[in-house]
KEDRENTI-220119 format. One line per field, with one value per residue (C-alpha): x, y, z. Coordinates in steps of 0.001 Angstrom, whole numbers, plus 500000, padded with zeros to 6 digits. Each point is the difference from the previous one (the first is absolute). Layout:
! residues N
east	[X; ...];
north	[Y; ...];
up	[Z; ...];
This chain:
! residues 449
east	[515228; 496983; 496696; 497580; 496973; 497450; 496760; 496903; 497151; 500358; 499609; 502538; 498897; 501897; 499561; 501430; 502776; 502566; 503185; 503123; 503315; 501230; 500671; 500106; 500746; 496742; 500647; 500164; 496745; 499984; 497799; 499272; 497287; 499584; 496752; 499513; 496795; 503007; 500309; 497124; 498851; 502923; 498454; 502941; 501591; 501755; 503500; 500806; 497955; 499558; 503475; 502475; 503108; 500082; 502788; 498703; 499887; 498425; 497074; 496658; 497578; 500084; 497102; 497481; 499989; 503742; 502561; 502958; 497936; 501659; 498683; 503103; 500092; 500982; 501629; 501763; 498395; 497541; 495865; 498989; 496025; 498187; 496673; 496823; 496461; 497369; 500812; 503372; 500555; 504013; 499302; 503505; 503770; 501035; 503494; 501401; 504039; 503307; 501310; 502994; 498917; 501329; 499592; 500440; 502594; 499206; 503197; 500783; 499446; 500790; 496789; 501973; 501655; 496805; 497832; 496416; 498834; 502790; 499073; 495814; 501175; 502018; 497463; 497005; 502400; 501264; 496145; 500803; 497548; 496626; 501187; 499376; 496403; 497994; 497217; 497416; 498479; 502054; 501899; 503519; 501323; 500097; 503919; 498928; 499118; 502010; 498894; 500112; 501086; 500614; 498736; 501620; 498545; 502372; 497281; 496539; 498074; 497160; 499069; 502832; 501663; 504100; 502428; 501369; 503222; 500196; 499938; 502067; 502982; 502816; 499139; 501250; 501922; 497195; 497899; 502275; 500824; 496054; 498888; 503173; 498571; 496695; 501231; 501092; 496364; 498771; 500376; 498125; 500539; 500879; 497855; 500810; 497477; 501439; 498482; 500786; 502173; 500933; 503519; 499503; 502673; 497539; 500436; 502061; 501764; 501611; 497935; 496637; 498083; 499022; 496765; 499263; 496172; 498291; 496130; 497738; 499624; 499761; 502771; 502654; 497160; 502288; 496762; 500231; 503006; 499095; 497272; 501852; 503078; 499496; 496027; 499429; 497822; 498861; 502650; 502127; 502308; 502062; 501116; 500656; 502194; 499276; 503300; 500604; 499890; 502999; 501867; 499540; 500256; 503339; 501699; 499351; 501860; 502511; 500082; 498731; 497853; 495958; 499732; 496230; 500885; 497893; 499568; 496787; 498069; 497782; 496842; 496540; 499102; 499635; 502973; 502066; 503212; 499985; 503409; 501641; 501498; 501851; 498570; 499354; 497128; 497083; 501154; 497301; 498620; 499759; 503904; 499916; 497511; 501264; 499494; 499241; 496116; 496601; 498000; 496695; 497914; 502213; 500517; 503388; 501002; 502838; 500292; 498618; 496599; 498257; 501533; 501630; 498309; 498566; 501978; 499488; 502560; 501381; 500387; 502702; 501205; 499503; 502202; 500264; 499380; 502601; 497054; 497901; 496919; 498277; 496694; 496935; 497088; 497329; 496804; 498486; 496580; 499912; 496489; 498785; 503737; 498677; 498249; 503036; 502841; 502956; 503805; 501631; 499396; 501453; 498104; 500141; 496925; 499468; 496241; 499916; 503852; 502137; 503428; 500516; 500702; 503281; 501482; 503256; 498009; 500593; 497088; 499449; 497786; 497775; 499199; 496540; 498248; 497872; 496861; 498911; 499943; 497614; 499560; 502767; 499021; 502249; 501643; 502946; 501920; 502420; 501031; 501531; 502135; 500784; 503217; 500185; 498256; 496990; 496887; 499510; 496147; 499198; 503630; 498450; 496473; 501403; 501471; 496953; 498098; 502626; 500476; 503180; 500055; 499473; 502506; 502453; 498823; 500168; 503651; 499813; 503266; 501933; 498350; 499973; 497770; 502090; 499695; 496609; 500506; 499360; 496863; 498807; 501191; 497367; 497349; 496308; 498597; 502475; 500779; 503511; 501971; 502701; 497929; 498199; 503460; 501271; 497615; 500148; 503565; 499156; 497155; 502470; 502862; 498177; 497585; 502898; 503437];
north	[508032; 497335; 500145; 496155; 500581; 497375; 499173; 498689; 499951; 498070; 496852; 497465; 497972; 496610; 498341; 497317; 500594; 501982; 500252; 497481; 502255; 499031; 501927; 498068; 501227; 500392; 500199; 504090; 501633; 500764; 502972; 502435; 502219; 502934; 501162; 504041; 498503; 499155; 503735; 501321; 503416; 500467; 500419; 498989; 502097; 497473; 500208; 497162; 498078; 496483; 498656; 502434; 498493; 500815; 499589; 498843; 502925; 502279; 501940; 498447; 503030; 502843; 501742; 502226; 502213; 500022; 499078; 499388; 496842; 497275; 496558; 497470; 496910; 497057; 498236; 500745; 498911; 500840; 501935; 497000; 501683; 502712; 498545; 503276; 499573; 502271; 503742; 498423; 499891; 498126; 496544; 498200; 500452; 496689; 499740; 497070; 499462; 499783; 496844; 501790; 502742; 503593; 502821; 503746; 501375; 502817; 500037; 499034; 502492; 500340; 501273; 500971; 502696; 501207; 502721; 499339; 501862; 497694; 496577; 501292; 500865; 496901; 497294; 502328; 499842; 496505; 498476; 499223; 502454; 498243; 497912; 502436; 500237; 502965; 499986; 501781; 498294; 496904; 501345; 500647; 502523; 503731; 501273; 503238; 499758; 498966; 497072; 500002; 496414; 497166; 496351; 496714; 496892; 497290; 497189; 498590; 498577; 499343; 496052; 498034; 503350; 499820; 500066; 503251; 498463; 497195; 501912; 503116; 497856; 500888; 503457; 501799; 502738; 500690; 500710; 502220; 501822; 500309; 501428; 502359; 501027; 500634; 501164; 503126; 500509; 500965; 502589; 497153; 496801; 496755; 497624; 495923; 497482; 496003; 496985; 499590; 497008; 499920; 500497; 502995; 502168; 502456; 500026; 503021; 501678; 503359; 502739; 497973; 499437; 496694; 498650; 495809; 499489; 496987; 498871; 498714; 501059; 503065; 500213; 500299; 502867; 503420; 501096; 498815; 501156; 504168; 499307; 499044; 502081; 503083; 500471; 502430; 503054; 502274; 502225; 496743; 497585; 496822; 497523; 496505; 497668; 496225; 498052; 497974; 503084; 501523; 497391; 501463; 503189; 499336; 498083; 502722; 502201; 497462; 498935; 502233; 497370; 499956; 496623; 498329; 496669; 498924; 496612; 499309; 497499; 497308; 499042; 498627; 496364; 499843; 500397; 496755; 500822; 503531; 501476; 503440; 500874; 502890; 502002; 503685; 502035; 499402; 496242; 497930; 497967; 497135; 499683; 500353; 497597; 497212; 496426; 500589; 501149; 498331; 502101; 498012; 503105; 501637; 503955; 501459; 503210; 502279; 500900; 498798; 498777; 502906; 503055; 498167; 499865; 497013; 499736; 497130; 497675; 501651; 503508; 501300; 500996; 502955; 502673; 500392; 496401; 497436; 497061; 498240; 498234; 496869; 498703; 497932; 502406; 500373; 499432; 496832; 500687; 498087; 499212; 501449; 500123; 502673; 497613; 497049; 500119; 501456; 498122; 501705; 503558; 502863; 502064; 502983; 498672; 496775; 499984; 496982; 499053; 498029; 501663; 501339; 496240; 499955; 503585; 498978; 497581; 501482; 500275; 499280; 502678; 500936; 503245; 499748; 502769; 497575; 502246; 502973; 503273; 501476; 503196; 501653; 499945; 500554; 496364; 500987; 497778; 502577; 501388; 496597; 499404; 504034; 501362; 503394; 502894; 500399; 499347; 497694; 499601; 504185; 499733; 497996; 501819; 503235; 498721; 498309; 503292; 502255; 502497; 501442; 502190; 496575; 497614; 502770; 499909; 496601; 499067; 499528; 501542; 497648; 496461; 498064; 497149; 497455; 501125; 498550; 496965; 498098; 501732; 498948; 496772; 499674; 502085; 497907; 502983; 498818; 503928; 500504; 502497; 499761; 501811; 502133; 501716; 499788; 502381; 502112; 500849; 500521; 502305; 501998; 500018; 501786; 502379; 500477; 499067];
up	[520968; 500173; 500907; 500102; 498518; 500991; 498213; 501991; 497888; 496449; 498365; 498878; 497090; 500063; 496639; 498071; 497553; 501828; 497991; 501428; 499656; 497477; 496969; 496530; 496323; 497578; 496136; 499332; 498276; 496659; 500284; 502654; 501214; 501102; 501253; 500788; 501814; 502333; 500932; 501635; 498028; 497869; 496391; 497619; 497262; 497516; 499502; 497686; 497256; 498884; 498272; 502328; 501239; 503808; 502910; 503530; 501800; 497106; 500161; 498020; 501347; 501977; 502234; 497741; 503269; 500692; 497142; 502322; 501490; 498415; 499723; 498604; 498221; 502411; 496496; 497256; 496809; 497208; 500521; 498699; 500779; 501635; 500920; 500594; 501044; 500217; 498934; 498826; 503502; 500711; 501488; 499784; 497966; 499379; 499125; 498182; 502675; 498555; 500869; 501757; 501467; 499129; 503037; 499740; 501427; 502460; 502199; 503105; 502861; 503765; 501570; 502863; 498236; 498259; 501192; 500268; 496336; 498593; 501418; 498628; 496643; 499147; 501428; 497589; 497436; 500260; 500100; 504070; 501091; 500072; 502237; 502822; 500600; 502234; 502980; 499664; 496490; 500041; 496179; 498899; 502017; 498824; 499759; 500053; 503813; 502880; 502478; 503884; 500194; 497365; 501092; 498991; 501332; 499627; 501386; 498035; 502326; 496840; 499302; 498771; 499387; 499065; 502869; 499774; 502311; 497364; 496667; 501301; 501604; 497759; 499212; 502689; 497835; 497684; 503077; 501968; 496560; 499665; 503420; 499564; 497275; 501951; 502797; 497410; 498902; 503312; 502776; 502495; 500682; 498306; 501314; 499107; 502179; 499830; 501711; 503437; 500714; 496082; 498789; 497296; 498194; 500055; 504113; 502027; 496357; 501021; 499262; 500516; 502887; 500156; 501506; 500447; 499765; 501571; 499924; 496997; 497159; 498733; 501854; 497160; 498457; 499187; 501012; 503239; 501048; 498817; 502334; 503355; 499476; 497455; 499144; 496561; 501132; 497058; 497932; 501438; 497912; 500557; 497583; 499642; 497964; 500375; 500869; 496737; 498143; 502145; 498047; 496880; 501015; 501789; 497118; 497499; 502250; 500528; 496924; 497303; 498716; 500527; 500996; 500751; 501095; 502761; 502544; 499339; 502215; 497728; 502613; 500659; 500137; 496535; 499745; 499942; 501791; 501255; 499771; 498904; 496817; 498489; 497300; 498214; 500425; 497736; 499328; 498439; 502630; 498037; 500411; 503415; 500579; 497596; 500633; 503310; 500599; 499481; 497667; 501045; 501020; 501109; 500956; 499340; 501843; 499502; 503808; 503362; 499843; 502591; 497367; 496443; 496788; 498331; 496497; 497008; 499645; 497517; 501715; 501674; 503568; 501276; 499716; 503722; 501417; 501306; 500387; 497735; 501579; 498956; 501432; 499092; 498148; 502526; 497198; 501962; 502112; 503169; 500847; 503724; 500325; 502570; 502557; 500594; 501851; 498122; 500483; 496432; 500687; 501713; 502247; 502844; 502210; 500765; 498516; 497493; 499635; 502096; 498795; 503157; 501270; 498185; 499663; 498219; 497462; 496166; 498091; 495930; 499510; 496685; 498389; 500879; 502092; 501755; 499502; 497805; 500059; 503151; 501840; 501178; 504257; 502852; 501798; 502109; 498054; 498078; 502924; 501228; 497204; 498996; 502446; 498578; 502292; 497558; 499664; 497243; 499616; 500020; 497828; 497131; 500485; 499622; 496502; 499107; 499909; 498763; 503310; 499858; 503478; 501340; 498153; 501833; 503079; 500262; 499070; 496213; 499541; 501357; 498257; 497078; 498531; 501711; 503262; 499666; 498071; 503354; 500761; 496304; 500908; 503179; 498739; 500740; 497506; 497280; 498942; 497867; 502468; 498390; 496297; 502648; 501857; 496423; 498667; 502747; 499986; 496173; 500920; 502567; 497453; 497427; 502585; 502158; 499257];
């Protein structure tokens, strides 16, 4: 079964520094990070302390709230440190790698044969589990409820975003062992959306029904996709798995083995030749990076640029991203740089840009915001880029001033921060949607959910 899913309203942002498919070896990170920043309101109980021996696979904390909430180690190695801020609060566990890595064996497993309760219990105990993430409040989803419908978008339509076709190809028996596995977890639908006209494994696997999505971006948004074919009302669930963790989850249960090897796509025009490589979770950047980026004032960004965050150097990817971003540091002023004609810059309207003259041109965009921080008034101009049946002004008002009744009424179940990443991205008012629908879903979690 297949249902097209076509997306109208949206913005594709063609910039320099997409990554050629290729795929080359980088030297393997000594240390490792991982950062329980990573996973959204999960406050982390410490299982292990500086000098233990772990496997990869391995638990290094559990939730405070639920102790059968594993988070693994993506290495085996040595807690070479446990760096705390404020209130001794966790920041990062680096670990120092074993040169050849050592993985926990959990078994192999047919999910096929499993009953639902099974397949749950051995991806929470095997570390697997928060990879499967929940709508309403955009967090790791709760196993003690059941979902309607679980979501896997197998297509990023973000800037210079991997190729989901490209770093999948291969993996075809991971993923069908994967959305088995789903398939088990729900009494509704398995829902997997690919590119249309791409060539994904992901496409038409028994079981699944399989939608091709077309349009601009946010296209490739999970998001997106609960909106036009499944939409969360309240007392509602779905969840969603992104498509390179399938991978992992379908090799542990081919496998035994917790493996968290990604593709990851090196990009940005500061970049000097943007190409994939193949690393762990939590690698340092540095590594990934290596010989091959101008530093020169220069952002890095573990992610897209519209919804990643900006790490140092020497930081490390994030525990869920498959894209590291490199751009120039937007710190310059341009003087009246508000009353010339504009050739470098992309725009909705034609008011001060000529862009619009050359619609597949790729652009070397800054960081800069071109303007500060203003009142927050009403343009039209989310609505052109925003596909989802919502209002997205009253949406981020309704957070601003803390009204829950409203945030319901208005769709909040159903969204997460980077449904409006592209809204942020053409805001004249400059306002961070992305920290406003964050702390709304924070302020329904804990009032509602």
């Amino acid at each position: 079964m297949s249902k097209d899913i076509r997306i109208k309203k949206g913005l594709d942002i063609k910039l320099v520094g997409e990554a050629e498919k290729t795929t080359i070896a980088v030297k393997a990170s000594s240390f490792y990070a991982v950062k329980p920043e990573d996973f959204h309101s999960i406050i982390p109980k410490m299982l292990v302390k500086v000098g233990h021996k772990i496997k990869a696979g391995e638990a290094l904390f559990h939730s405070k709230t639920d102790e059968a909430l594993l988070f693994p180690s993506p290495v085996s190695g040595e807690i070479a440190e446990i760096i705390r801020g404020a209130k001794r609060k966790i920041l990062e566990i680096r670990i120092e790698a074993d040169a050849t890595q050592e993985y926990h064996d959990f078994g192999k497993k047919d999910a096929a044969k499993m009953s639902g309760d099974e397949v749950k219990a051995h991806l929470r105990a095997t570390g697997c589990w928060p990879f499967i993430k929940q709508r309403p409040y955009d967090v790791i989803a709760n196993a003690g409820k059941s979902p309607k419908a679980i979501f896997v978008s197998g297509h990023n339509s973000a800037p210079l975003a991997a190729d989901f076709d490209y770093v999948l190809a291969g993996k075809e028996a991971e993923l069908k062992a994967a959305l088995t596995a789903l398939t088990k977890l729900t009494e509704g639908s398995v829902h997997v959306a690919t590119k249309k006209g791409g060539n994904s494994p992901l496409a038409n696997v028994v079981g699944t029904i399989s939608h091709q999505v077309s349009g601009p971006h946010p296209s490739g948004n999970v998001g997106t996709h609960i909106n036009k074919i499944d939409p969360v009302n309240k007392g509602e669930a779905v969840w969603t798995v992104s498509a390179h963790d399938l991978v992992i989850i379908g090799e542990l249960l081919l496998t035994g083995k917790f493996n968290a090897t990604r593709t990851i796509a090196v990009t940005g025009s500061q970049i000097t030749k943007p190409t994939y490589v193949t690393a762990i979770a939590g690698a340092s950047i540095k590594d990934l990076v290596a010989n091959n980026i101008n530093l020169d004032n220069t952002r890095i960004i573990s992610g897209n640029v519209l919804s990643g965050k900006q790490q140092a150097e020497d930081g490390a990817i994030g525990y869920y991203d498959n894209q590291i971003t490199a751009i120039p540091e937007g710190d310059d002023y341009e003087l009246f740089g508000w009353n010339k004609p504009i050739f470098n810059k992309v725009s909705t309207s034609r008011a001060f840009t000529f862009s619009w003259l050359t619609p597949n041109k790729k652009f070397d965009l800054n960081t800069n915001t071109n303007g500060e921080h203003r009142a927050f008034v009403t343009t039209g101009t989310y609505e052109e880029v925003f596909p989802l049946d919502i209002f997205p002004m009253q949406t981020l008002k309704a957070c601003m001033y803390a009204d829950l009744d409203e945030m319901e009424a208005l769709g909040m179940y159903e969204v997460a921060p980077e449904d409006f990443a592209l809204t942020e991205f053409v805001c004249v008012s400059k306002q961070p949607h992305q920290k406003i629908i964050r702390e709304g879903l924070d302020l329904m979690l804990k009032e509602i959910g």
